[in-house]
C-alpha positions as CSV (number, residue, x, y, z in Angstrom):
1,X,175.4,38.3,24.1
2,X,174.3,40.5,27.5
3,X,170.6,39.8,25.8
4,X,170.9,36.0,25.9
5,X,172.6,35.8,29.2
6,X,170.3,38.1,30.8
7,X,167.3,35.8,29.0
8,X,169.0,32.5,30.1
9,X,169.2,34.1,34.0
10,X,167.0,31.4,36.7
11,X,164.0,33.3,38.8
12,X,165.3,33.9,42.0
13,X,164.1,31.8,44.7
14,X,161.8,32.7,47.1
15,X,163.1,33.8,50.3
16,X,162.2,31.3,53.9
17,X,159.4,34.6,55.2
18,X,157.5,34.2,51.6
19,X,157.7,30.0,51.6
20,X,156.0,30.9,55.6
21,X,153.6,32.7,54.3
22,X,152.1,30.3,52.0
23,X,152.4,27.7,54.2
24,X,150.3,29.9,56.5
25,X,147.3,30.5,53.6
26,X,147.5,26.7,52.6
27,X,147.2,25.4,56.9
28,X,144.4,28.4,57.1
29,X,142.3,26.9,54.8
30,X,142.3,23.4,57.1
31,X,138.9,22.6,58.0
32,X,141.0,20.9,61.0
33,X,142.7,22.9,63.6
34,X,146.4,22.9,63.2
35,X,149.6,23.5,65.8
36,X,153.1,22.6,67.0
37,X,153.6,23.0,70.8
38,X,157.1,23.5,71.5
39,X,157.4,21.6,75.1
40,X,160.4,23.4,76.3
41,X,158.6,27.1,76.2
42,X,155.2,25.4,76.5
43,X,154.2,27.7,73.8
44,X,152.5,27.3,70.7
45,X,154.9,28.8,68.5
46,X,152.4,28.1,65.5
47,X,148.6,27.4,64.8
48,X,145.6,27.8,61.8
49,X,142.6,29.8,61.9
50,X,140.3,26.9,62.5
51,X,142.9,26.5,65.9
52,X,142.5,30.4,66.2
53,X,138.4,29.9,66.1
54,X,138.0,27.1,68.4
55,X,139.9,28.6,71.6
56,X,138.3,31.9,70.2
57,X,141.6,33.3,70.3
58,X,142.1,37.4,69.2
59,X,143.5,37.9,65.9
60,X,146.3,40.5,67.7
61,X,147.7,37.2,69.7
62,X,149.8,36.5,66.5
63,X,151.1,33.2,65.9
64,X,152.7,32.1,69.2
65,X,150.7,31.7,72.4
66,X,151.3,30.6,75.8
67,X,149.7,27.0,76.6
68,X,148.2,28.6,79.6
69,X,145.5,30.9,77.9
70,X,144.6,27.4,75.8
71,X,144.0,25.4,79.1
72,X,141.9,28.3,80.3
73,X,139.0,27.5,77.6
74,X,139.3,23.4,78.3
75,X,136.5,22.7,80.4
76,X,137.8,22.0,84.1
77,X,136.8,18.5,84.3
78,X,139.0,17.5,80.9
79,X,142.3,19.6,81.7
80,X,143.7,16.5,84.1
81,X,142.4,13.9,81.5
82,X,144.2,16.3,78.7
83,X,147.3,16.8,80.6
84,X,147.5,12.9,81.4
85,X,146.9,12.1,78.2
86,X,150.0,14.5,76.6
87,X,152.6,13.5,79.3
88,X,151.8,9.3,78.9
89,X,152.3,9.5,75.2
90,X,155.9,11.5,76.5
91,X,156.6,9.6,79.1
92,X,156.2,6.0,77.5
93,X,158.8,6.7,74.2
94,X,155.4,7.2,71.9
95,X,155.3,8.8,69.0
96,X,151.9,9.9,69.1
97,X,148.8,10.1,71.5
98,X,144.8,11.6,71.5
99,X,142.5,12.3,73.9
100,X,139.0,13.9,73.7
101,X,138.2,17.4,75.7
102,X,135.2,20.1,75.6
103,X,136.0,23.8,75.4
104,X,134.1,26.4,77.1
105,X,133.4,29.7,76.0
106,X,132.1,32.2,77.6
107,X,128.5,32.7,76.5
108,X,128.2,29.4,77.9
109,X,128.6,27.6,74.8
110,X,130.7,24.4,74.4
111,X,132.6,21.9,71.8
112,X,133.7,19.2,71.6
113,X,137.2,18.7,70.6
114,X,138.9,15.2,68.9
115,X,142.6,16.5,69.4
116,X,145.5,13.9,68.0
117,X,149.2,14.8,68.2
118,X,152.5,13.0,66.5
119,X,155.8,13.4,69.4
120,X,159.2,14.7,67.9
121,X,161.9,13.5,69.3
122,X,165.3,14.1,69.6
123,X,167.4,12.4,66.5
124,X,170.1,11.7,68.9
125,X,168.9,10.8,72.8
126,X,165.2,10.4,71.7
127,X,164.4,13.6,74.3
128,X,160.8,14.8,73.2
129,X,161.0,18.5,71.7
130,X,157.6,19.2,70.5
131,X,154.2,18.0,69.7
132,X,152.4,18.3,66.2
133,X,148.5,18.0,66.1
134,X,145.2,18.2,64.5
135,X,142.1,19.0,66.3
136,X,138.4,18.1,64.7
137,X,135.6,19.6,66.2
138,X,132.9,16.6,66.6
139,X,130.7,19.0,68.2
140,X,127.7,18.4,65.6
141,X,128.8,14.3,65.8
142,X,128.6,13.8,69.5
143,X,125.6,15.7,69.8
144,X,124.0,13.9,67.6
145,X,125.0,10.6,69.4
146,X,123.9,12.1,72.2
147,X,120.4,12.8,70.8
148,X,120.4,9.2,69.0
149,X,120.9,7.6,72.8
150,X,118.4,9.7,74.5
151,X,115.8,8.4,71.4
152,X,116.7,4.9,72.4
153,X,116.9,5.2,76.1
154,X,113.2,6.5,76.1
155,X,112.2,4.1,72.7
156,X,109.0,2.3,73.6
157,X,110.6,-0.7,71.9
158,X,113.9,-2.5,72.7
159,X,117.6,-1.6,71.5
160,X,120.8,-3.0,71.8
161,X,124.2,-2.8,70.4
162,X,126.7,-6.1,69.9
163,X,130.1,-6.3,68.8
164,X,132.6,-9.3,68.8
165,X,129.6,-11.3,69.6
166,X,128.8,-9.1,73.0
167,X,126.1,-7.0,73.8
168,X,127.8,-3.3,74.3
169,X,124.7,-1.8,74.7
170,X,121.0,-1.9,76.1
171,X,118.2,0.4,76.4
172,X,115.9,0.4,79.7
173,X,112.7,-1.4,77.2
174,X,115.2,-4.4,76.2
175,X,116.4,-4.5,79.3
176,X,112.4,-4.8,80.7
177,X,111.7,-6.9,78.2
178,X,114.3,-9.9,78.9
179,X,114.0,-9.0,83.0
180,X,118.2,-9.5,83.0
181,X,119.8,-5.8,84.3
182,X,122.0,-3.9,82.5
183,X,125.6,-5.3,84.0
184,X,124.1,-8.9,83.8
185,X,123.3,-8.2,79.8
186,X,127.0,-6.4,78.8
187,X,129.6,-8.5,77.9
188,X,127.4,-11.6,77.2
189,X,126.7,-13.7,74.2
190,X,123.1,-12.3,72.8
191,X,122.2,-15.7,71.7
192,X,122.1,-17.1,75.6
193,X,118.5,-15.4,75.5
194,X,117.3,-16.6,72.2
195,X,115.2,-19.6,72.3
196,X,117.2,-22.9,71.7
197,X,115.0,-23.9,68.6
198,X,115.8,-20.4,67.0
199,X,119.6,-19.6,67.7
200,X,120.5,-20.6,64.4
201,X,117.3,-19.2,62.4
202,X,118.2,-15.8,64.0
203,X,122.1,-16.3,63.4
204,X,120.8,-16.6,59.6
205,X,118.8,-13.9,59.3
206,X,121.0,-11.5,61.0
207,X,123.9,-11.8,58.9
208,X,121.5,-11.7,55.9
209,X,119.9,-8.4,57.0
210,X,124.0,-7.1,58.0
211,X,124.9,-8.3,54.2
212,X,121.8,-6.6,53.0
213,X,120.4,-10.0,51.5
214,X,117.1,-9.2,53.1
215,X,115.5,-6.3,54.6
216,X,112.2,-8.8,56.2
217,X,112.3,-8.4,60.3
218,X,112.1,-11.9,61.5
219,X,110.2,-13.4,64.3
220,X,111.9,-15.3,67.0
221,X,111.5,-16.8,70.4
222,X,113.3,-15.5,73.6
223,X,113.2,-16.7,77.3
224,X,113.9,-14.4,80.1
225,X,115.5,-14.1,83.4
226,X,112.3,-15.7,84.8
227,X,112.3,-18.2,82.2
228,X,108.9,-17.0,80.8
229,X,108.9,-17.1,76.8
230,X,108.2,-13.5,74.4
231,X,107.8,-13.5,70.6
232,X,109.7,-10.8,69.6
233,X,110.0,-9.1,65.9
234,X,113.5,-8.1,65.3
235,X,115.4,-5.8,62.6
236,X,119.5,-5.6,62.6
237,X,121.9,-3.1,60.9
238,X,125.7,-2.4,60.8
239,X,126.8,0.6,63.1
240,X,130.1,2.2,64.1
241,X,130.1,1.5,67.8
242,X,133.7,3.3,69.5
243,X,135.1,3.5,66.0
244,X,134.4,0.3,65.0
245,X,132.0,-1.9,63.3
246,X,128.9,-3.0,65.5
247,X,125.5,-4.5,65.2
248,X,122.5,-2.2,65.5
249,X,119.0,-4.4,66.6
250,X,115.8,-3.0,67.5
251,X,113.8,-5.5,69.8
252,X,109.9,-5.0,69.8
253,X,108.1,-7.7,71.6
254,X,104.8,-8.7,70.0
255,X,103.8,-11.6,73.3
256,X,100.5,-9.5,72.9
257,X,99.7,-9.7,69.4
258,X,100.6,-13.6,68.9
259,X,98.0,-13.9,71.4
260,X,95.4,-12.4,70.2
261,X,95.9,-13.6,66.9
262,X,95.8,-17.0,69.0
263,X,92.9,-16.0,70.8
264,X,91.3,-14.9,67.7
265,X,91.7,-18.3,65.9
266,X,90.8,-20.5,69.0
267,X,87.4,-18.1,69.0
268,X,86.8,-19.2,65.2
269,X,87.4,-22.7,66.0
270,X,85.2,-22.3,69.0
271,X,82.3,-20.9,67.1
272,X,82.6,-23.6,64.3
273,X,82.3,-26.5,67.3
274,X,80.3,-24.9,69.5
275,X,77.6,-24.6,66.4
276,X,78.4,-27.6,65.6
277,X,77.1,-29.5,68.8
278,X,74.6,-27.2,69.7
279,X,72.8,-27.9,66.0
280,X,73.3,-31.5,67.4
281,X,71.3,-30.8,71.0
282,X,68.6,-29.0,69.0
283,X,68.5,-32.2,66.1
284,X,68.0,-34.2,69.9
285,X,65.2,-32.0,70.7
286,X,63.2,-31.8,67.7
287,X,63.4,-35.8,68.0
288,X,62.0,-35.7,71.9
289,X,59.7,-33.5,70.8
290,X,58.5,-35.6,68.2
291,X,58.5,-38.7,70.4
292,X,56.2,-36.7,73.0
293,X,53.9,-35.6,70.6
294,X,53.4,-39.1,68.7
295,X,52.8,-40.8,72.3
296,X,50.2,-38.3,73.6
297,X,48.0,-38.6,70.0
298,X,48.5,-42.3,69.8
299,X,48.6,-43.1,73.3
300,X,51.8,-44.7,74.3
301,X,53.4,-43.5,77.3
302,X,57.2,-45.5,76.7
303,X,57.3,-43.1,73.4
304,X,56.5,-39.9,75.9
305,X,58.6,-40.9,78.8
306,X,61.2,-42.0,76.0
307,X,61.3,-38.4,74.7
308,X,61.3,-36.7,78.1
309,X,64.6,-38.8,78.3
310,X,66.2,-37.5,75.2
311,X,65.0,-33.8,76.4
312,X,66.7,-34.1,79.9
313,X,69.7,-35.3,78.1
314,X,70.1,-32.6,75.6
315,X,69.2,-29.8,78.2
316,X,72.1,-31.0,80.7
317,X,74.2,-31.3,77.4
318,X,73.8,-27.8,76.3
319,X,74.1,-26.7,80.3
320,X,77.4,-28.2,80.3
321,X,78.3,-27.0,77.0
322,X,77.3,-23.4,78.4
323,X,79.6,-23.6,81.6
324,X,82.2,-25.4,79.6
325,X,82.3,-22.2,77.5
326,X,81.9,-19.4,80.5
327,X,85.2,-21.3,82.4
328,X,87.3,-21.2,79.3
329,X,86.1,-17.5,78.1
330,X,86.5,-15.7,81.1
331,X,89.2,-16.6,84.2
332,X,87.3,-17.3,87.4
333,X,88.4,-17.1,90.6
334,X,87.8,-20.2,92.9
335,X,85.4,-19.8,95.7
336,X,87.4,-22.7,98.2
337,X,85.5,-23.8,101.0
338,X,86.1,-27.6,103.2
339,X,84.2,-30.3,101.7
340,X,84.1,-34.3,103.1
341,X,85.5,-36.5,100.1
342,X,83.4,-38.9,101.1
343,X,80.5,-36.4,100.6
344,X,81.4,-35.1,97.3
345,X,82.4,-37.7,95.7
346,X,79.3,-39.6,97.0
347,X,76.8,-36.7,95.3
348,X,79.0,-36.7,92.1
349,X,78.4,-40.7,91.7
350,X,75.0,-40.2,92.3
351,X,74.1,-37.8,89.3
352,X,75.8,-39.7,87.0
353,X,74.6,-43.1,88.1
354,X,70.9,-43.0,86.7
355,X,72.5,-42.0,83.4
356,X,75.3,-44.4,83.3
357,X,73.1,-47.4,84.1
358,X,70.7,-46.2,81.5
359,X,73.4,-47.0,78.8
360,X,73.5,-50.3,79.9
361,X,76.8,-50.1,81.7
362,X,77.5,-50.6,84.6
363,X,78.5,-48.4,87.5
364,X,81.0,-49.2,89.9
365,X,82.4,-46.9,93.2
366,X,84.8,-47.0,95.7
367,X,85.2,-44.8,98.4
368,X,84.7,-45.1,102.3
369,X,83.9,-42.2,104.8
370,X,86.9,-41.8,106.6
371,X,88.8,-40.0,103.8
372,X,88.6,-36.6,105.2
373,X,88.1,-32.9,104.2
374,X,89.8,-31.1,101.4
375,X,89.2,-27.7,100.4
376,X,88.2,-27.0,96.7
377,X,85.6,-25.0,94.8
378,X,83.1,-27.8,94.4
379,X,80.8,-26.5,91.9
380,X,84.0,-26.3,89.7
381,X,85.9,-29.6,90.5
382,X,82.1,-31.3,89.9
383,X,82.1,-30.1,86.3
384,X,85.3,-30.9,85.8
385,X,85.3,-34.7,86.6
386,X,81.9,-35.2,85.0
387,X,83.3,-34.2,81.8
388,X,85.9,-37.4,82.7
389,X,83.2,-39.4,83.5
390,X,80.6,-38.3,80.6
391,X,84.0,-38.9,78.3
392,X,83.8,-42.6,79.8
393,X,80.1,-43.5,79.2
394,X,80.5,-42.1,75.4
395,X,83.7,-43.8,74.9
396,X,81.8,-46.9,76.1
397,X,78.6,-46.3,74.3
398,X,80.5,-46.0,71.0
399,X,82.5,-49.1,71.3
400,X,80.8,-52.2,69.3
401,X,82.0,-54.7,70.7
402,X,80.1,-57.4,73.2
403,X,81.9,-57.3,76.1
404,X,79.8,-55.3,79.5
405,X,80.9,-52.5,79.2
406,X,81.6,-50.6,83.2
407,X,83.0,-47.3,84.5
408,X,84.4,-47.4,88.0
409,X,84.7,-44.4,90.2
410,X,86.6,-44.1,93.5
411,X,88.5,-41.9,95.6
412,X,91.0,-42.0,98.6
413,X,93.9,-40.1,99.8
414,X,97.3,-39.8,101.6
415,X,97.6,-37.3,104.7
416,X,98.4,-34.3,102.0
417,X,96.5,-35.2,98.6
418,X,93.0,-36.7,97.9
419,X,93.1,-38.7,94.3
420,X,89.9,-39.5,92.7
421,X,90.1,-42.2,89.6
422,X,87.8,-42.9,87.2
423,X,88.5,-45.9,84.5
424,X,86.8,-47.9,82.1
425,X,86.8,-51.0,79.8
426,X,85.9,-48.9,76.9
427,X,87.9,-48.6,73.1
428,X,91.1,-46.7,74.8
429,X,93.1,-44.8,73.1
430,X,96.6,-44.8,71.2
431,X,99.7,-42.4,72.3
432,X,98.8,-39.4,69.8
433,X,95.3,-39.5,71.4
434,X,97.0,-39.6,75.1
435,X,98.7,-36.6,74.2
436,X,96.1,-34.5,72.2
437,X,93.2,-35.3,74.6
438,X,93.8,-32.1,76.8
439,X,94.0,-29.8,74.2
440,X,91.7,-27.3,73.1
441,X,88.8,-28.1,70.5
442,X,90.4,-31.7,70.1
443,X,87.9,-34.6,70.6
444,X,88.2,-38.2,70.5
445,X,84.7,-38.3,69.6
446,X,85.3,-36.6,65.9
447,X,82.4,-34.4,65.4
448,X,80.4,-35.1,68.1
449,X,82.8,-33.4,70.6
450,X,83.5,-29.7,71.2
451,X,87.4,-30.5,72.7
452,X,86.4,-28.2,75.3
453,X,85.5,-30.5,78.4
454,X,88.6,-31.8,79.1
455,X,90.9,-29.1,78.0
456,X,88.4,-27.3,80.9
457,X,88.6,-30.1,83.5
458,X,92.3,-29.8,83.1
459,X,92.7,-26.1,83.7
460,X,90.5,-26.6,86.5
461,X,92.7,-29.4,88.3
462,X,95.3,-27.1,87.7
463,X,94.4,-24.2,89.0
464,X,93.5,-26.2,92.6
465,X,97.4,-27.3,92.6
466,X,97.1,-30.6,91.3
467,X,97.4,-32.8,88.1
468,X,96.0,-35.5,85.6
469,X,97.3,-38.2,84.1
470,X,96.0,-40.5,82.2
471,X,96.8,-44.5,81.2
472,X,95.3,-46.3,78.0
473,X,95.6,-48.6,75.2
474,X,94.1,-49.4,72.0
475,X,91.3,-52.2,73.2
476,X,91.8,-52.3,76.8
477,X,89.5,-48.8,77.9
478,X,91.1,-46.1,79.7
479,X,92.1,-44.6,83.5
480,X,92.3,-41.0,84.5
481,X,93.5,-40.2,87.7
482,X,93.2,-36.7,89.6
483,X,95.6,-35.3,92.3
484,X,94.7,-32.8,94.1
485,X,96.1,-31.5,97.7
486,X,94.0,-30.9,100.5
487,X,95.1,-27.2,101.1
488,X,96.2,-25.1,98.0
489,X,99.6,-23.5,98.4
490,X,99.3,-19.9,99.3
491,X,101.5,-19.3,96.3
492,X,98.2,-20.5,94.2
493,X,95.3,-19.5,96.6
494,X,93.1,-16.5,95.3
């Protein structure tokens, strides 16, 4: 009977110093620093190893220690933002607070410290008693943020960070890219920037990329402060930005390479035309050639003097052709000096009058002498309105039908702008043509235009402060008319 009852006997519980001590092991082998802070003593009456570590703390210390020899390891400049912290939590009935702090050791080393606290309180009246926390050590984390935001502040291509919708970060290249500063960029919609045409294209493909539907960086349009446009390539990702979720872009503007690529297709349509009409000038050449070399071995002079015709004609084609080419290759600076009007336009009609008349059409002018001086490069602004007039006799020659064909020129001004005009009663043009004519390598003429002449005599107008436009219908010819201002802005003089 003594056997069983002695068999049937409970263990005996374990006493409170052994149910301590385990608790002590199990806190010990936190990664996380662990204490309670007893406000009334202002002591920590208990704490891990990982909290024993991080202050650096000497093992003979025990497990109660005096909040002052804590402070002394927080970095001065964090024990106000620390102490502030603790006593608004307190203060304002919360049950819990955090607040972010380096320590300081004394080979010079440093950590930094995440350090989050629940308040108990009173049951009764509420009174706070102590403080129960858990400090991580981010050192590793921060650093490596730190390291990630030095990469993008010195990134050779653009960054930036948005979150509800709002940029919450640039780096220094976005920031030169778009020409907005740093305060004007924060808080605003990133979309304000993009292109209107491509605000929902880069919506789409953003929240593809974020969904990880698509991993193809997508080309885009931007505008910026200035107003001036950049192609930019753009890649997006998801990011924890302040502990919550963010977009991560990375900008790269590629302006550049568009335009060489541009440049690099205009110079293979440029060699395709440019071949083109110079196989035509030398076609016109063999033929004048030809037609002097029949008249001299059968004797008939027209037939010469009709080939030394076609000769002149294809040499002063391939000249222009040649200068047409040197303007648009290479940009020239203008050499302005103070002409008459009356005077230039005068020697302009008159090398284009024996060639006009020649065609059978006829030539008409307008301009007096008392329309005084403008300065202009004249060697330029020649070429550029006789590739309007040389436009005109072609259109005219080309056109079938039996009316007299004419091309007037004339000129006069206002006390701040000289404005030449040139019409004709040729085959006109339709609105698609109106609005094509000034571009480069297209030609009303088909093949037998380079589409460099006027898209030069444009440029040309331009670059003396003034402008073109142009009126014509289908059947009833065509009028250009040039504006140019005496003196050229200083904004626009070289």
């Amino acid at each position: 009977m003594a056997e069983k009852i002695k068999t049937g006997r409970r263990a005996a519980k374990p006493g409170r110093a052994a149910i301590f001590k385990d608790i002590e092991r199990l806190a010990d082998r936190f990664q996380d620093a662990i204490y309670h802070y007893d406000l009334e003593s202002r002591c920590f009456l208990f704490f891990n190893k990982a909290f024993r570590e991080i202050f650096r703390l000497p093992e003979k210390t025990g497990r109660r220690i005096s909040v002052v020899k804590v402070m002394q390891a927080i970095h001065p400049d964090d024990r106000g933002t620390m102490i502030k912290a603790i006593g608004q939590s307190i203060e304002a009935g919360l049950n819990k607070g955090e607040v972010q702090y380096r320590v300081v050791h004394s080979d010079g080393t440093f950590r930094w410290l995440q350090d989050r606290w629940i308040v108990l309180r009173d049951s009764k009246d509420g009174r706070p008693l102590s403080l129960e926390g858990f400090i991580r050590d981010n050192t590793e984390m921060r650093i490596a943020d730190t390291q990630l935001i030095n990469s993008r502040q010195k990134a050779l291509i653009g960054s930036y960070i948005v979150q509800d919708g709002k940029f919450r970060y640039v780096n220094p290249e976005f920031v030169h890219i778009t020409g907005f500063s740093e305060d004007e960029l924060m808080g605003t919609d990133p979309l304000a920037i993009v292109h209107e045409d491509y605000r929902d294209y880069v919506r789409e493909n953003a929240v593809a990329m974020l969904k990880g539907d698509s991993d193809t960086p997508y080309v885009f349009c931007v505008r910026d402060k200035a107003g001036q446009t950049h192609w930019v390539l753009e890649t997006v990702t998801s990011v924890a930005h302040g502990g919550r979720r963010a977009a991560l872009s990375y900008f790269m503007d590629i302006s550049e390479l568009r335009r060489m690529q541009g440049n690099l297709s205009a110079l293979g349509l440029m060699i395709g035309t440019i071949s083109h009409s110079l196989k035509g000038c030398l076609t016109g050449l063999d033929a004048s050639l030809y037609l002097i070399e029949t008249g001299f071995y059968r004797n008939k002079p027209a037939r010469i003097e009709e080939g030394i015709d076609v000769t002149k004609l294809m040499i002063d084609r391939i000249r222009k052709l040649v200068l047409d080419i040197l303007y648009y290759s290479k940009e020239r600076d203008l050499k302005l000096e103070t002409l008459e009007v009356w005077h230039f336009a005068k020697d302009l009609a008159e090398s284009m009058e024996a060639r006009i008349r020649a065609a059978n059409i006829v030539f008409k002018t307008d301009f007096s002498k008392d329309i005084g001086d403008f300065s202009v490069d004249g060697n330029i602004l020649r070429l550029a309105l006789i590739n309007i007039l040389e436009n005109a006799m072609e259109a005219c020659i080309e056109d079938q039908r039996p009316p007299t064909h004419w091309i007037r020129f004339c000129a006069h001004g206002d006390a701040d702008n000289v404005i030449f005009e040139i019409s004709d009663n040729g085959p006109g043009m339709d609105d698609d043509q109106i609005h094509q004519i000034f571009q480069l390598f297209y030609s009303s003429k088909g093949t037998k235009g380079t589409g460099i002449g006027l898209f030069v005599t444009r440029k040309v107008i331009l670059q003396h402060g003034g402008y073109v436009t142009v009126e014509s219908k289908l059947g009833h010819g065509a009028r250009f008319v040039i504006t140019l201002p005496r003196q050229m802005s200083a904004a626009l003089s070289p």
